[in-house]
ROLOLO-448944 format. One record per residue: residue in one letter; x, y, z negated of N, C-alpha, C in turn. Coordinates in steps of 0.1 Angstrom, whole numbers, padded with zeros to 4 digits, always signed. Example, Ala and Ser with C-alpha at 12.3 -4.5 7.8 and 13.67 -1.06 7.14 Angstrom:
REM residues 2
a+0132-0057-0078+0123-0045-0078+0132-0033-0078s+0128-0022-0071+0137-0011-0071+0129+0000-0079
This chain:
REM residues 192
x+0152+2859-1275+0151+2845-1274+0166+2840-1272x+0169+2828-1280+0182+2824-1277+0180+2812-1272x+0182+2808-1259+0182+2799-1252+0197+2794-1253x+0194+2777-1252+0206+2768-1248+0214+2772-1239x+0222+2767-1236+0231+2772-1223+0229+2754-1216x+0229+2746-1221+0228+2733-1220+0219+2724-1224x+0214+2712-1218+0208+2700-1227+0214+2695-1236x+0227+2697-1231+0239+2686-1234+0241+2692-1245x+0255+2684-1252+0259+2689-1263+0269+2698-1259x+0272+2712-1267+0283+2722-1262+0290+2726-1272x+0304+2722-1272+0313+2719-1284+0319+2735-1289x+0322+2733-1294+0331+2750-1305+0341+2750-1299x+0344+2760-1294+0360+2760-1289+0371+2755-1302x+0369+2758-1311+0378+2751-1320+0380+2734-1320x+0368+2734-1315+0368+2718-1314+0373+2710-1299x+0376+2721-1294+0382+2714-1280+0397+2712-1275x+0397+2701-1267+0413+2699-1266+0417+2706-1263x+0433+2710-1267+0440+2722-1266+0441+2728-1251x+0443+2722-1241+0443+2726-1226+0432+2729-1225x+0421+2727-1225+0407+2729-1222+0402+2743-1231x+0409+2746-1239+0405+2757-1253+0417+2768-1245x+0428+2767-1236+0433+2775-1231+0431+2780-1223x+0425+2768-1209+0417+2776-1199+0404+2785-1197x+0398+2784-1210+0383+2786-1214+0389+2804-1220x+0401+2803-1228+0406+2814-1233+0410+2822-1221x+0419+2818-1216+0423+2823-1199+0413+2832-1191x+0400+2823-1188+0392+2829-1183+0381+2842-1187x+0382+2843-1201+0373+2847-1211+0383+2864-1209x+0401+2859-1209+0404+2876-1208+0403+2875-1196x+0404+2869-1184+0401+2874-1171+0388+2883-1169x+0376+2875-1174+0364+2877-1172+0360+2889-1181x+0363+2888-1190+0356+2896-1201+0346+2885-1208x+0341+2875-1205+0333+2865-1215+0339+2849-1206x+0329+2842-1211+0334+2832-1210+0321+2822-1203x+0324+2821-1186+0309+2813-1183+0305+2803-1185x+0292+2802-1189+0289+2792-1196+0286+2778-1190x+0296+2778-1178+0298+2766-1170+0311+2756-1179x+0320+2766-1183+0334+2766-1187+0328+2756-1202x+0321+2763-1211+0314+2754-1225+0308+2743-1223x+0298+2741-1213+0288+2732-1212+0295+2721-1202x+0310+2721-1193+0316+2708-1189+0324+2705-1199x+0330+2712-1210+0339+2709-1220+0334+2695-1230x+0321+2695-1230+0310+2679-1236+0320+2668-1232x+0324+2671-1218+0332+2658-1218+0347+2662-1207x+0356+2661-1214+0369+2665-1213+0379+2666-1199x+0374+2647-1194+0379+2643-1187+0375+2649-1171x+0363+2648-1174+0354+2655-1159+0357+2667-1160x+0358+2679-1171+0360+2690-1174+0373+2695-1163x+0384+2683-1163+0399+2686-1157+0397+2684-1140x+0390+2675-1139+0385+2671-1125+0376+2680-1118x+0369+2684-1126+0356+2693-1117+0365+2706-1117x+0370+2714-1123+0383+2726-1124+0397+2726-1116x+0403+2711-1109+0410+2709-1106+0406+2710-1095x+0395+2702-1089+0388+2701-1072+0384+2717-1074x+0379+2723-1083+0370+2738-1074+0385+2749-1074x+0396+2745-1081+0400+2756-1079+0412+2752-1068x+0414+2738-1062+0421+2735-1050+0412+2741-1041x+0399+2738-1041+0390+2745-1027+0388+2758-1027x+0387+2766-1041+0383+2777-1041+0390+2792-1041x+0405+2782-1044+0418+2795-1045+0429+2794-1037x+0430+2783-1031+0439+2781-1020+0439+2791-1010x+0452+2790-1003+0448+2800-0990+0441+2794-0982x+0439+2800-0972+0424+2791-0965+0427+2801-0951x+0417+2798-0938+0414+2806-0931+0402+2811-0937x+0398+2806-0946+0385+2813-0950+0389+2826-0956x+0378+2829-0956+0380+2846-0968+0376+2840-0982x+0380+2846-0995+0372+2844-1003+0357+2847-1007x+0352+2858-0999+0342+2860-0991+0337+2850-0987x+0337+2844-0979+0332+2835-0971+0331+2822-0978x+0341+2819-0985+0337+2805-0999+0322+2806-1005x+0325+2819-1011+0314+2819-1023+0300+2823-1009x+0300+2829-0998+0288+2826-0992+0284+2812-0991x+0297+2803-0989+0289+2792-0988+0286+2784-1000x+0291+2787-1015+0284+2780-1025+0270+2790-1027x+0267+2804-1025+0258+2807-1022+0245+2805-1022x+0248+2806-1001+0240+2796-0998+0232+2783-1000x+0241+2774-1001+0237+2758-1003+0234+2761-1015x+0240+2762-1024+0228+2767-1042+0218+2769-1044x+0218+2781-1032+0204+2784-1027+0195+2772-1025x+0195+2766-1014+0189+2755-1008+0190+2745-1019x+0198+2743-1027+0196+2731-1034+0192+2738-1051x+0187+2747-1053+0178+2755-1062+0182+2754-1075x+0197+2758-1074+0208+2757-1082+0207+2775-1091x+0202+2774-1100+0199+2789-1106+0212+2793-1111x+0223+2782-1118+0232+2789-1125+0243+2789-1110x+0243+2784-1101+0255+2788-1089+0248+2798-1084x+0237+2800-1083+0232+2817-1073+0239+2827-1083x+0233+2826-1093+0233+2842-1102+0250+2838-1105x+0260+2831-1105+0271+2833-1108+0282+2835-1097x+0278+2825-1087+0283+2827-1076+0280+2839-1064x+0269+2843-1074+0261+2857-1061+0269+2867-1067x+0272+2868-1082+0278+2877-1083+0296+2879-1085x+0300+2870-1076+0312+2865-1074+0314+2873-1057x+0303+2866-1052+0303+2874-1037+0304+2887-1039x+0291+2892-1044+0291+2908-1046+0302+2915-1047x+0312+2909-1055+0324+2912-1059+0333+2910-1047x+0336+2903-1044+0345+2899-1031+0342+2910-1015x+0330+2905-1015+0326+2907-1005+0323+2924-1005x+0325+2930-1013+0319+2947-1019+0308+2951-1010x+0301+2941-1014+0284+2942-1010+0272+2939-1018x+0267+2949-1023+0258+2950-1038+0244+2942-1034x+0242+2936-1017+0231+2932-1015+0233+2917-1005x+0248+2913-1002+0249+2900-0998+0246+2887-1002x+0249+2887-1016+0239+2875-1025+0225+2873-1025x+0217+2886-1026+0205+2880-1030+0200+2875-1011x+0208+2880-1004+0205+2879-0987+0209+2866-0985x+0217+2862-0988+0226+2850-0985+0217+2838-0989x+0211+2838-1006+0208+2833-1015+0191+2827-1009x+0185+2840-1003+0174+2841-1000+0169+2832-0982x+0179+2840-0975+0176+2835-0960+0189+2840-0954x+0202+2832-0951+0209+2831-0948+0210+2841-0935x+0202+2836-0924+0198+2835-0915+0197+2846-0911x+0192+2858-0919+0186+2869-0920+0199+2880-0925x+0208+2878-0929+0215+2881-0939+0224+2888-0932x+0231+2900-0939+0233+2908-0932+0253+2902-0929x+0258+2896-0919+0266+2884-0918+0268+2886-0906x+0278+2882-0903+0288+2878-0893+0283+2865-0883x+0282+2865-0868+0280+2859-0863+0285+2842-0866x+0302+2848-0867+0308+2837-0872+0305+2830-0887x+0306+2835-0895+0294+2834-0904+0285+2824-0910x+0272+2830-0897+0266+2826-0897+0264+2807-0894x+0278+2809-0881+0277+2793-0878+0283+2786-0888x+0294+2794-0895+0297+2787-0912+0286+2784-0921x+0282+2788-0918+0269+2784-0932+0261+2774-0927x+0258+2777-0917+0249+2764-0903+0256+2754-0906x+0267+2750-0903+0276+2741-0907+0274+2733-0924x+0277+2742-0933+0277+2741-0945+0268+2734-0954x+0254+2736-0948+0239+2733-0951+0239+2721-0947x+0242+2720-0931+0240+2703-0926+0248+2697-0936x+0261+2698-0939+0265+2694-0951+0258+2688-0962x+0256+2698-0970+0250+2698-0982+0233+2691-0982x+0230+2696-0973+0216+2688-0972+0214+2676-0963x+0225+2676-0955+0225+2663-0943+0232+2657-0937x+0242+2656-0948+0257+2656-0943+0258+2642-0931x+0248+2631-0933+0247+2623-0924+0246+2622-0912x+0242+2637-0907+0237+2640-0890+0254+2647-0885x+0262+2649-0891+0274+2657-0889+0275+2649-0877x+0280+2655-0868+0290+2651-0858+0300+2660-0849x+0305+2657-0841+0314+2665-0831+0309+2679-0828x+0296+2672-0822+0291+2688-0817+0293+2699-0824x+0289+2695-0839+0286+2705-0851+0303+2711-0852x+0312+2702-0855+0325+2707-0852+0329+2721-0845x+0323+2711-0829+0331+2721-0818+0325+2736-0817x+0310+2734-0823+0305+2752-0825+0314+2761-0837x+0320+2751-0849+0322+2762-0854+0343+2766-0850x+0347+2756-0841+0356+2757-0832+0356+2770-0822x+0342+2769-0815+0340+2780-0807+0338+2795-0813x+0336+2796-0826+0338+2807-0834+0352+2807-0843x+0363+2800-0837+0377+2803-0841+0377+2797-0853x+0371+2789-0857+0372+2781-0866+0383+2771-0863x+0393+2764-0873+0405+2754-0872+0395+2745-0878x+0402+2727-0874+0400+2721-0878+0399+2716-0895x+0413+2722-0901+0416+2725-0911+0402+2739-0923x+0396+2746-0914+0388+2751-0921+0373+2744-0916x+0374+2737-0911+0362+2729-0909+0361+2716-0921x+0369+2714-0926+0375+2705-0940+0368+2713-0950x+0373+2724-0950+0373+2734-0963+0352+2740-0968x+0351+2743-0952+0341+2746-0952+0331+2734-0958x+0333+2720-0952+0326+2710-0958+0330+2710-0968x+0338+2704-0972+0344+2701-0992+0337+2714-0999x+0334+2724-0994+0332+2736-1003+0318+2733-1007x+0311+2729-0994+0294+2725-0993+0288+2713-1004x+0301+2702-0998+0304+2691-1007+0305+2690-1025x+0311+2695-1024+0316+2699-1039+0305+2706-1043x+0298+2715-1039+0288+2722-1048+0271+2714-1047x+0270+2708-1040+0260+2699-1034+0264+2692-1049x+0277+2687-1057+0276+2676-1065+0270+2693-1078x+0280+2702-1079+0280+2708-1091+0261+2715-1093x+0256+2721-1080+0245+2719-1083+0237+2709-1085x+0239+2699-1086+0229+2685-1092+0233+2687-1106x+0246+2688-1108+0250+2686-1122+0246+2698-1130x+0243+2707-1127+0239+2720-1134+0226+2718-1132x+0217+2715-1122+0204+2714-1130+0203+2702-1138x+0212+2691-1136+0212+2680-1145+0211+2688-1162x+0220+2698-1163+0220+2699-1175+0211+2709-1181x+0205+2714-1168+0197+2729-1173+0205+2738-1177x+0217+2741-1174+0228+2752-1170+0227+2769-1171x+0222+2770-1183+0220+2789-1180+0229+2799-1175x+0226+2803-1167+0240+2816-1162+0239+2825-1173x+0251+2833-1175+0254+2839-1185+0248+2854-1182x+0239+2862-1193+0234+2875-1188+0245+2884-1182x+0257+2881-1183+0268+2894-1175+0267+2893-1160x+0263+2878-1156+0265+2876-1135+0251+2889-1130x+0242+2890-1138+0232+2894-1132+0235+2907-1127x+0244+2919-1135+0247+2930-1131+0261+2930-1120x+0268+2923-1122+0280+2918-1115+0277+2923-1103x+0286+2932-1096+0285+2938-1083+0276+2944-1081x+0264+2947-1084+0255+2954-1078+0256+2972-1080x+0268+2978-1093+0267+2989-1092+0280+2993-1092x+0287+3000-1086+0296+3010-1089+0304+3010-1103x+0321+3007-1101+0322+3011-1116+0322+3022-1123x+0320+3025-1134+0320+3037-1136+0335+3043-1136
């Protein structure tokens, strides 16, 4: 079965602006393929530079976060906001980071449950009220993840991370977003 990757229209790399045809190339030798997040924002150029520009300020910077700890929280909230192409790509982003062949589908499934760090935990607690309620935020919520050595500066990070994917999950089910068959084995075995 050859399934769309998109609703949308998804252009030929030949046919895309030259910056956007080099980062897509970039990624493709990093990766070994090329996710099909990378094709299916290329439709339209401008957002293409913006949505790449904000995830890789939040997502590659140094941080007090781990990189670990990022992708739990896109994860997560993907999770809850029933984001198919951020779980299966971002789960296997964790797996990778995290060198835990069973964190994702735990994280993905019930946080809560998950085999995680106390501190963690109140990062993701945090994360969620974000993404699903960012309205109720207040101080309190702050000072708990303060109390787990959290900076105020990673209290930013953590939300924007929640934030930011709270939009990219809308926009991936917006487009019906297929994850590419390589995330599914991603971390779960051993290399050879």
């Amino acid at each position: 079965m050859d399934t769309p990757i998109s609703r949308f229209p998804v252009p030929e790399l030949a046919d895309m602006e030259p910056d956007i045809r080099e980062k897509i190339l970039a990624v493709q030798e990093k990766a070994g393929f090329v996710p099909n997040v990378f094709l299916a924002l290329a439709h339209r150029p401008d957002e293409f530079r913006a949505f790449f520009g904000y995830h890789d300020a939040l997502m590659e910077r140094d941080s007090g976060l781990t990189k670990a700890e990022r992708e739990m929280i896109v994860v997560a909230t993907s999770g809850a906001n029933q984001c198919l192409y951020c779980v299966v790509a971002h789960g296997a982003i964790l797996r990778i980071r995290a060198r835990a062949p069973r964190i994702a589908d735990q994280v993905a499934t019930n946080w809560r449950k998950a085999d995680i760090t106390e501190r963690q935990r109140a990062m993701l607690a945090f994360a969620m009220r974000v993404s699903r309620e960012a309205e109720t935020v207040n101080e309190a919520d702050i000072a708990a993840l303060e109390a787990h050595g959290f900076t105020r500066e990673d209290v930013w990070d953590i939300g924007a991370i929640a934030a930011f994917f709270a939009l990219s999950n809308r926009l991936a089910n917006l487009i019906s977003l297929r994850p590419n068959d390589e995330f599914y084995l991603m971390g779960r075995l051993p290399k050879a």
